[in-house]
N, C-alpha and C positions, 0 to 999 in steps of 0.2 A: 604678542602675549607671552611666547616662550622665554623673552629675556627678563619680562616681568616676574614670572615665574620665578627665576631664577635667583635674580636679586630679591623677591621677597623670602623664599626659601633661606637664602643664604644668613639672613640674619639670625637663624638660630643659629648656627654654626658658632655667632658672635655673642652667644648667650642670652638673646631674646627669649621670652617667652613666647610672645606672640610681636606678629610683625599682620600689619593689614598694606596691602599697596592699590594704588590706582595707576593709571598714566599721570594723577597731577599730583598726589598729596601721598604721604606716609604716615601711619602710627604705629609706633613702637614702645613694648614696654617687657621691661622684667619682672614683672608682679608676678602673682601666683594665683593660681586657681582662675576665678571667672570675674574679679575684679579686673582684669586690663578689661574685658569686654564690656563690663557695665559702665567703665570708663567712657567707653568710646560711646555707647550707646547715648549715655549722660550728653555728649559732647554735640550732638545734634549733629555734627557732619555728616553726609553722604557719599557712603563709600560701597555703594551699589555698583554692578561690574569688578569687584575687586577681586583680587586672591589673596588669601588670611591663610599665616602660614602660624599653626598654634603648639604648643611646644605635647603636650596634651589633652587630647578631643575627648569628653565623656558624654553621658545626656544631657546635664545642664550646659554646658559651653557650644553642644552642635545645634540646639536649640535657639541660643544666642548668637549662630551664628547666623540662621535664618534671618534673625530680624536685622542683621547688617546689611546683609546683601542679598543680593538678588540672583532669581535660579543661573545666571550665567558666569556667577562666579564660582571660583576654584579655589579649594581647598587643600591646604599641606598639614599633613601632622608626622610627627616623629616619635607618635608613640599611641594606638588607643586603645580606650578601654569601655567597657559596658556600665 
């Protein structure tokens, strides 16, 4: 899990907004605000167990992040706010 960690973090670095990872699959997107999230949610994929690394976590986005994943998933942010 720590190098998942890591490579999911990393993508902000690369100017992600938000990056989501599994052991199988990746979503990555530049958008802004909570649209990558309703994105993925739209997308039906199951990315339960993940770590979501989001460029900024507010109420509505940690909200959405609930409905991604699952309590065993890890969360990165690089910035949050109330």
């Amino acid at each position: 899990m720590d190098e998942l960690l890591k490579r999911t973090s990393a993508y902000l670095d690369q100017g992600y907004s938000l990056a989501v990872s599994t052991q199988n699959r990746e979503f990555l997107s530049k958008k802004r605000g909570v649209e990558p999230l309703l994105d993925l949610l739209e997308s039906g994929e199951n990315y339960s167990n993940c770590v979501i690394a989001d460029k900024v976590v507010g109420k509505a986005s940690a909200f959405l992040h609930v409905l991604i994943a699952s309590t065993t998933s890890s969360l990165i942010s690089s910035t949050r706010t109330t």
